[in-house]
C-alpha positions in Angstrom: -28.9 -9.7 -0.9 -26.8 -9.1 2.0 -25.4 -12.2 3.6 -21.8 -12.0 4.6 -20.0 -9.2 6.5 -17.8 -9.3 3.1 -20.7 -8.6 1.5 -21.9 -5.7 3.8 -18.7 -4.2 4.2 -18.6 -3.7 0.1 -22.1 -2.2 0.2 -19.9 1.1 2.3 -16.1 0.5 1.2 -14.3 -0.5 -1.7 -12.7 -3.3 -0.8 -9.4 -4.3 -1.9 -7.3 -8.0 -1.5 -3.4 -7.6 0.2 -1.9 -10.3 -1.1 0.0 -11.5 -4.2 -1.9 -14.8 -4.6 -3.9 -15.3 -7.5 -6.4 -17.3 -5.9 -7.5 -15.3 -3.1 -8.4 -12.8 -5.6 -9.6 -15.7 -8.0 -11.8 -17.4 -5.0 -12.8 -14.2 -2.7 -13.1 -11.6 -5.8 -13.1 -9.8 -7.8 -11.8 -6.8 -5.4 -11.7 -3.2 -6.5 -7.6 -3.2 -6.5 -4.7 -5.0 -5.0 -2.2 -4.0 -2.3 0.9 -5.7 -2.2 5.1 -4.9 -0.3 8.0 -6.6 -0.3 7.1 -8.6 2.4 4.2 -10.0 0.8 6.0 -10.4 -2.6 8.5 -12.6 -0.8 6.1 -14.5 0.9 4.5 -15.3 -2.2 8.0 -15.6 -4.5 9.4 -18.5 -2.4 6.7 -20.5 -2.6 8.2 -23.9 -5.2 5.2 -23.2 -7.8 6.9 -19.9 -8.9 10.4 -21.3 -10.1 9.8 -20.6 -13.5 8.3 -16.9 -12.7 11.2 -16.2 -10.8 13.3 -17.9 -13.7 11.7 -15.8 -16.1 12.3 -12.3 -14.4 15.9 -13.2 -14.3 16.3 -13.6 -17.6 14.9 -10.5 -18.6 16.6 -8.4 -16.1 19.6 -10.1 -17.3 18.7 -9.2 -21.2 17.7 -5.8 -20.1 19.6 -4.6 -17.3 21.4 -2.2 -19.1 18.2 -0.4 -20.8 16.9 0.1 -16.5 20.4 1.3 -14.8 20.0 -1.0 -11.8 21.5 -4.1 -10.7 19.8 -7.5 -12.3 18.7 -8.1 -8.9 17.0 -5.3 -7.8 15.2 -5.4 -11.6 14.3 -9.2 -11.5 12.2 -8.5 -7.9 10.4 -5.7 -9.4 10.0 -7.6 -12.8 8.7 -10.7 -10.4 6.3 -8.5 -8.4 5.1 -6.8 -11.6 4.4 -10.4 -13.5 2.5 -11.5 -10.5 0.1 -8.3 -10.4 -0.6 -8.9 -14.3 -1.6 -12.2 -13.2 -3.9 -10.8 -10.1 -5.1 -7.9 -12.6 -8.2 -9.9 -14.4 -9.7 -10.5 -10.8 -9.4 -6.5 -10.4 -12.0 -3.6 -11.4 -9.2 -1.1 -10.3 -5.8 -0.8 -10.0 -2.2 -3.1 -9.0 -0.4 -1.7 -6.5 3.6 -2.3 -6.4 5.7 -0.6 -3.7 9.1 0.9 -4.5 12.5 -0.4 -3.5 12.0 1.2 0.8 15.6 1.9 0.1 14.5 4.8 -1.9 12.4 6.1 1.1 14.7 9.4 1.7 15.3 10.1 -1.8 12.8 11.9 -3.9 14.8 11.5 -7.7 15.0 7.4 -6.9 11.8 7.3 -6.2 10.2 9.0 -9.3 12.8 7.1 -11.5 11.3 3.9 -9.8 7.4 5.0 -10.4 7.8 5.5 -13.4 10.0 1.9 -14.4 7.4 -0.2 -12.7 5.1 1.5 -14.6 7.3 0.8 -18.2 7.1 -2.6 -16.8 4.0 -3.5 -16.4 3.1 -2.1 -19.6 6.0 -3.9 -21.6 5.3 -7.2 -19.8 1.6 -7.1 -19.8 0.5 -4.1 -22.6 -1.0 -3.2 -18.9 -2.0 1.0 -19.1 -0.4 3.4 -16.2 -4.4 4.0 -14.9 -4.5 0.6 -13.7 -1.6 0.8 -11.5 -0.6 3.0 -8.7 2.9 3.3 -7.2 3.4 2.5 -3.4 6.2 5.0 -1.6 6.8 5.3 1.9 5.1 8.5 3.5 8.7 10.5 4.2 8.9 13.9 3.2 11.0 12.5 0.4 8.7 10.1 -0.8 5.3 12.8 -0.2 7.5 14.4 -2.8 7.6 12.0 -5.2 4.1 11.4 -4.9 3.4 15.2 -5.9 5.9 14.3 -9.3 4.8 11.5 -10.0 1.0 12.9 -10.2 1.8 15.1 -12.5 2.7 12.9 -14.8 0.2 11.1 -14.5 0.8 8.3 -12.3 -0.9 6.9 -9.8 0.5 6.9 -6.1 -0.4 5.4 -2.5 1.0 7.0 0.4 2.4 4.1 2.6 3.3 3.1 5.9 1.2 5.9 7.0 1.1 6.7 10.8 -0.2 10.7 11.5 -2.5 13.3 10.4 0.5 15.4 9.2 1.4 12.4 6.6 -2.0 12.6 5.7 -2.4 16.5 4.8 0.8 16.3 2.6 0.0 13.5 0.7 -3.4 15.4 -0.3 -1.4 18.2 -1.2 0.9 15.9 -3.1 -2.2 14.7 -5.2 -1.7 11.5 -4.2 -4.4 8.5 -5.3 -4.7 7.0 -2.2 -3.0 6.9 1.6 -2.5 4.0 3.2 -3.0 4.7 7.5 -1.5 1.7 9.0 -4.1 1.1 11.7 -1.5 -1.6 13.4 2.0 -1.2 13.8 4.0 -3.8 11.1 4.9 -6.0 14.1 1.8 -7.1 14.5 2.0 -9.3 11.5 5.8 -10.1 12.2 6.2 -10.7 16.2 4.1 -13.0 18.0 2.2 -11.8 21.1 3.1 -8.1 19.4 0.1 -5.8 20.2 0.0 -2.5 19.1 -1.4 -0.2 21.9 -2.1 3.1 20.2 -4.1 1.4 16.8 -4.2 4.4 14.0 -8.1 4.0 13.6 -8.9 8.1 14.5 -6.3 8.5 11.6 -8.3 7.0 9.5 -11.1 8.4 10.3 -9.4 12.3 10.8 -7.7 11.8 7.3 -11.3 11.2 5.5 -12.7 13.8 6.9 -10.1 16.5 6.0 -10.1 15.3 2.4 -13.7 15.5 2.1 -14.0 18.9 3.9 -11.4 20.5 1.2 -12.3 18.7 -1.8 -9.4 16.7 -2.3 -9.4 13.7 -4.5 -7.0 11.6 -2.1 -8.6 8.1 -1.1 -8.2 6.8 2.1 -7.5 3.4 1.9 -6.8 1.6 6.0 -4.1 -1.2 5.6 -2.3 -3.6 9.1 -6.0 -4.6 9.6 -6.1 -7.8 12.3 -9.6 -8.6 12.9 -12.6 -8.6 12.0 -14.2 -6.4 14.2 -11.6 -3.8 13.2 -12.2 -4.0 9.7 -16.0 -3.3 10.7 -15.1 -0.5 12.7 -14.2 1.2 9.6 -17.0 0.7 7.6 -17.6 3.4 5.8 -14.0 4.7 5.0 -13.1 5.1 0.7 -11.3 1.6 0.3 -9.8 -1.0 3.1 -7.2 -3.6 2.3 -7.6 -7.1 4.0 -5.4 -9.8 3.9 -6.5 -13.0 2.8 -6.8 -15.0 6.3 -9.2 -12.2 7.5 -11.4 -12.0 3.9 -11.6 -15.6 4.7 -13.6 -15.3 7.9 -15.3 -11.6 6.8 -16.7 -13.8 4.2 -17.9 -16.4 6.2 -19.5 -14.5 8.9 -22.4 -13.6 8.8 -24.1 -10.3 8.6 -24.9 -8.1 11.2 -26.5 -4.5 12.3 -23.4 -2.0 11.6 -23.1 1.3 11.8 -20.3 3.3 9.9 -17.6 6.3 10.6 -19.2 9.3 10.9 -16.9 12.6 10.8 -14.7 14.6 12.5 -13.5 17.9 13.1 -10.2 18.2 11.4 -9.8 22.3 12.2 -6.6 21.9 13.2 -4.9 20.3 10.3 -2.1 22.6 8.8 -2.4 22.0 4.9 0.8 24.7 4.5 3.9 22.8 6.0 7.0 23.3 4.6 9.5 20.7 5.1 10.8 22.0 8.2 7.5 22.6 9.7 6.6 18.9 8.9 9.2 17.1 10.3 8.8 18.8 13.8 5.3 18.1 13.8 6.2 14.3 13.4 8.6 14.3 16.3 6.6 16.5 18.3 3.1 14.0 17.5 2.5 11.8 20.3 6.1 12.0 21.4 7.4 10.8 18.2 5.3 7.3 17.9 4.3 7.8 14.6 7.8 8.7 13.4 8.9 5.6 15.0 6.3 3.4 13.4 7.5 4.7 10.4 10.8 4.1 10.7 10.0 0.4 12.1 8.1 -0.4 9.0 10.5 1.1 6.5 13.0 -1.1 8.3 11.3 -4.1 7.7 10.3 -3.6 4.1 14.1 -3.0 3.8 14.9 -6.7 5.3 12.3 -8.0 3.2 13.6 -6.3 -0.4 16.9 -7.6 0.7 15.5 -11.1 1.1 14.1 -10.9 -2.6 17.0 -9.8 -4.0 19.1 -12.9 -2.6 15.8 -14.8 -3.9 16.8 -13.6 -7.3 20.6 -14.0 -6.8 20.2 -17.8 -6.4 
């Protein structure tokens, strides 16, 4: 029986939990999967209660630095981030997702090599198989381009920070598992009084429609949610990723008469850029915004992989 609008939102959407704490998904679960960034993974990692995790991921970067080619800081944050999504896993019917180092955003090499070591790790920490997790990359042409790799060997990917159609059509191309449209701007989350006046919702909503029209496998899967009624807006849409403050009061509202997305027409949607081609199209969109937003997020990931790896340096 229907009695929460958590509960009538997972009657249209898979929803998923975007966070790195094990009780959310422990409390508000299980979710289908689990989003998580750098941002998040800091947030979570300086919490006192994870000493020893953090302890522990030192250690082994330190013993095994030489088998990864990176530095032991830039291992131990993905060996911390990886240990915590073993522990979110049993509250999951689907996948853990883990973003790449954003420093790799502009190369495509980096990127794959990255995939495919988070994916080592979670197996060698956790005997965790590469289906249940998917690889988060920044949606640059670089990183669209690791996605397309990466799927053929196998590996799940989400196309992040995810502002425009264009992003969109490539990532489908690319094979990827899943996009992730930001329908807010990162700032939101980061700047107080920050409102984002051109949300990404008709992204959402174009993207869907697209894949379905042509068959492709590509989830759509909204992320930056900030209310309620914006989560419900979507209903309807593949997956949705909610952080824990709003599953909170989804899941103690009650339910109420809702409608869901309905689609589009998507003619217009150029599934044959080259490179070239594809990087107009994002300046020229809007004047640039989404570009911009991109850039803005990737920036902040960056500040935020920096913090973790001081985190791991102490």
């Amino acid at each position: 029986m229907v009695t929460t609008l958590l509960d009538q939102l997972r009657q249209s959407t898979a929803v998923d939990c975007d966070t790195m704490d094990v009780a959310v998904a422990e409390t508000l679960g299980p979710f289908q999967d689990c989003t998580s960034n750098q941002a998040i993974a800091y947030l979570e990692l300086s919490k006192p209660e994870h000493q020893a995790l953090i302890h522990e991921s030192v250690t082994f970067a330190e013993n095994n630095q030489r088998d990864f080619g990176i530095s032991v800081e830039k291992l131990a944050a993905e060996v911390a981030m990886v240990m915590l999504g073993i522990r979110i896993l049993p509250h999951l019917t689907g996948r853990m997702h883990i973003q790449v180092d954003p420093s790799y955003a502009y190369d495509v090499a980096a990127t794959v090599v990255a995939g495919e070591r988070i994916v080592q790790l979670f197996q060698r920490l956790g005997g965790v198989e590469a289906e249940r997790v998917c690889i988060k990359i920044p949606s640059t042409w670089e990183g669209l381009m690791a996605c397309g790799q990466l799927a053929e060997k196998g590996i799940n990917t989400l196309a992040t920070t995810l502002f425009t159609i264009e992003q969109a059509a490539v990532a489908a191309k690319m094979k990827a598992t899943y996009i992730a449209p930001y329908v807010n701007e990162l700032a939101v989350h980061f700047e107080p009084g920050f409102v984002d006046r051109f949300p990404g919702h008709e992204v959402c909503v174009q993207a869907q429609s697209h894949f379905r029209k042509h068959g492709h496998m590509t989830k759509v899967l909204p992320a930056s949610l900030i209310s309620v009624d914006e989560c419900m807006s979507l209903a309807g849409v593949d997956h949705m990723t909610i952080a824990p403050a709003l599953l909170q009061q989804l899941s103690e509202a009650p339910a109420r008469e809702q409608s869901t997305i309905e689609a589009v027409d998507v003619s217009d949607v150029d599934d044959s850029m080259d490179e070239k081609a594809f990087r107009m199209s994002m300046t020229r969109r809007d004047g640039g915004r989404g570009e911009i937003k991109q850039v803005r997020a990737i920036n902040v990931f960056a500040d935020f992989q920096m913090k973790l790896e001081q985190l791991m340096r102490k």
